[in-house]
N, C-alpha and C positions, 0 to 999 in steps of 0.2 A: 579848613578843608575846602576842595574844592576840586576843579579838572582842567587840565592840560591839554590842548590839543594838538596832536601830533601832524606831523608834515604829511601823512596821507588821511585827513580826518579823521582819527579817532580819540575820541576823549578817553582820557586817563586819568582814574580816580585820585586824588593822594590830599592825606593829612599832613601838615608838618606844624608841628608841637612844641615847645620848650625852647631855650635860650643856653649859649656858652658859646665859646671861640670854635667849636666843632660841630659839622651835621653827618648822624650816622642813618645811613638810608637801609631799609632793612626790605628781601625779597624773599617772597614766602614761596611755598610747594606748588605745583598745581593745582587750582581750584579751591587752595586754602586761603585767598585773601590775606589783607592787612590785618585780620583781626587776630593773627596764628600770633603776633607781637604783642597783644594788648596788656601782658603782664613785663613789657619791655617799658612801659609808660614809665616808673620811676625814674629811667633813666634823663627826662627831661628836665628833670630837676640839675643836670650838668651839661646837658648838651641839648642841639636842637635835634630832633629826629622826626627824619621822611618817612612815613608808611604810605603805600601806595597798591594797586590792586593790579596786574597785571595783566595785560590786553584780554578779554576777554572772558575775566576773573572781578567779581562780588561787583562793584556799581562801574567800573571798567569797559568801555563797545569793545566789536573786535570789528576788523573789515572780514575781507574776500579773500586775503593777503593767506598765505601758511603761516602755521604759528612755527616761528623757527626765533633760535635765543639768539641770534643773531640781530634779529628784527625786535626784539623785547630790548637788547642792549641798547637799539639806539631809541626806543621808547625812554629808554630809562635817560639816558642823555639829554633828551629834548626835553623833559620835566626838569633836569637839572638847568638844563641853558634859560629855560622858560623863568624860572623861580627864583632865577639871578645864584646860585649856587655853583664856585667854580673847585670846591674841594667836599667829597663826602668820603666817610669811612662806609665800607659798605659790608652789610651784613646778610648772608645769603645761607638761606637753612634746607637740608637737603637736597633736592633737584634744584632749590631756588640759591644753591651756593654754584649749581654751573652756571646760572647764567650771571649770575656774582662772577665768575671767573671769564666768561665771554666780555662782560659789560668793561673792564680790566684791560682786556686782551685788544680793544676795537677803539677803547677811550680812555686809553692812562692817564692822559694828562688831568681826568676831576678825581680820579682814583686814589687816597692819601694811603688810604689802607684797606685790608682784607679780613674781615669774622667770618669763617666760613666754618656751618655746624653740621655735625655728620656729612662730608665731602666728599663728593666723590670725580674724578676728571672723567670719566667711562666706567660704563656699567660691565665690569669683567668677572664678579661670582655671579655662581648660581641662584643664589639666594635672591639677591637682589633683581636680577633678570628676570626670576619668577613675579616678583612683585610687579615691577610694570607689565608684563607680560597678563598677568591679573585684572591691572588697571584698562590697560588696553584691550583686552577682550570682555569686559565689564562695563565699561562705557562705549565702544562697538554696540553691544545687546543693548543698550539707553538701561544700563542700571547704576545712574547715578546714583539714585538713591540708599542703594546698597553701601558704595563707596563714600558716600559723605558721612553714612550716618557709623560706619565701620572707621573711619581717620576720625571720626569728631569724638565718637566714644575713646578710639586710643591716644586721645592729647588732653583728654578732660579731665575733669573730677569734682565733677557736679552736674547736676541733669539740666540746670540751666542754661548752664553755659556749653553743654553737648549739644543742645538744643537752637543755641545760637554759632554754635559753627556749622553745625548739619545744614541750617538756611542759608546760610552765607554762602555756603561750598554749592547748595541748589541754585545758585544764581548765575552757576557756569552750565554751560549748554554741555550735552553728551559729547558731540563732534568734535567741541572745543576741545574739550577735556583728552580727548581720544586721540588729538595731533598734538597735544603737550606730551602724553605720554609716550609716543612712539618719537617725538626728538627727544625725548629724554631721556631713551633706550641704545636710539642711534649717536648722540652726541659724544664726541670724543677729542680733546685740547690736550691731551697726554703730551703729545707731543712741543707743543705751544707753552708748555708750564714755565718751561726758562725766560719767556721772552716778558714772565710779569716780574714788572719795577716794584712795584708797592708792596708794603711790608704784610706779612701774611701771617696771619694766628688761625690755627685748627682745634676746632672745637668738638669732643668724641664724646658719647656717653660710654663710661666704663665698662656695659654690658652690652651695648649696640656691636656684637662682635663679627658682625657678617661686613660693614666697612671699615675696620681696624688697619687690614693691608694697607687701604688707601694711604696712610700716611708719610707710609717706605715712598710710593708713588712721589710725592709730593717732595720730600725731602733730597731725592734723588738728584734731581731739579732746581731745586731751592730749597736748599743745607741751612738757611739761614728761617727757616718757617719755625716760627712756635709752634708747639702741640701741645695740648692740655686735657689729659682723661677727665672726667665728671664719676667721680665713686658714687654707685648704685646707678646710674641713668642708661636708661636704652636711648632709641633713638630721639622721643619726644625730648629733649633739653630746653628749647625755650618756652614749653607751658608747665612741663612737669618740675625741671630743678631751674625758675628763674632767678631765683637769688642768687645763685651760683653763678648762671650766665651773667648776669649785671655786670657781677665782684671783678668775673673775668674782663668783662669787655671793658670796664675804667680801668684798669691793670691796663692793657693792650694801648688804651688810647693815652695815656699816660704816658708810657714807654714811646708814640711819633714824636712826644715834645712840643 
């Protein structure tokens, strides 16, 4: 472990773990940190994997700069260039699968592949809109606390480790938190989806049924994207069904060859 520092000073947290011919970098939600992966660990027993914290998310500075996913892709880039890394499969879970798809869209050439879980290209139901719309007027009033300790209980399943993502997620400022969610309301590649090369696997839980459309979206575009339901999973998939996610993602990375 250790930090990266980026072309306009800021250091950028990241772990990178385990050994094999493949590095899968994995981008987490708003304010959820590297730690939203930490049951993704087995996987290093086949490959190596980047965890990283996202400008101004868990041990992560931010500047003066907007948090726009534009400016996170090329974070993400510069940790790869830094780290001597010129191919990662990249794994991006909810809001943190747009900027998995920005990161894509700005820098194909380290891009082999795409896990993106619960997807979405634009924020176009209700449902979902309500939720950041949530987020953004809840971290607006500085109630983080609300919102950490409210995602940490819906991805756990034990009080300890609710308890350590509650901290983790406190370690992102209100403000910060508050322009992640409003580009992550605004942000829209719908358009941009044809121009991604790299092979793409879509990751759903069976009952997460408010972004199920998304995956018409996506196929629309790119005819050639896997999709894969998860039986019984809502949205949490990479803490709540990790053994499934694993199973999935060596199936996928198997499948580049």
């Amino acid at each position: 472990m250790g930090y990266v520092r980026t072309s306009d000073n800021v250091k950028i947290f990241y772990r990178l773990i385990g050994s094999g011919p493949k590095t899968i970098l994995f981008i987490h939600p708003p304010g959820m940190g590297h730690v939203t992966f930490k049951q993704q660990l087995p996987l290093s027993s086949h490959y190596r994997l980047l965890f990283l914290d996202l400008r101004g998310n868990g041990n992560s500075e931010r500047s003066d700069a907007p948090i726009r996913f534009s400016l996170l892709a090329s974070d993400i880039f510069e940790v790869c260039q830094q780290l001597a890394i010129d191919k990662v499969i990249v794994c991006g879970y909810s809001n943190g699968a747009s900027i998995a798809l920005e990161t894509s869209l700005n820098f194909p050439d380290i891009v082999e592949g795409l896990i993106l879980i619960g997807a979405f290209p634009k924020v176009n139901s209700f449902l979902l809109y309500n939720e950041f719309l949530l987020g953004i007027l809840a971290s607006h009033f500085d109630g983080l606390g609300i919102i950490a300790r409210t995602i940490a209980r819906a991805h756990t399943y034990s009080k300890i480790w609710e308890e350590e993502l509650t901290s983790y997620m406190m370690k992102t400022d209100a403000n910060t938190l508050h322009q992640y969610y409003t580009e992550g309301l605004t942000y829209n590649c719908t358009e941009r989806l044809a121009d991604i090369t790299a092979p793409m696997l879509l990751v759903y839980g069976q009952r997460d049924y408010y972004v199920h459309h998304y995956h018409k979206e996506f196929l629309s575009r790119l005819p050639k994207t896997k999709v894969v339901y998860i039986t019984g999973a809502r949205h949490q998939v990479p803490t709540k069904f990790p053994n499934e996610l694993n199973a999935i993602t060596k199936e996928f990375i198997q499948s580049l060859g």
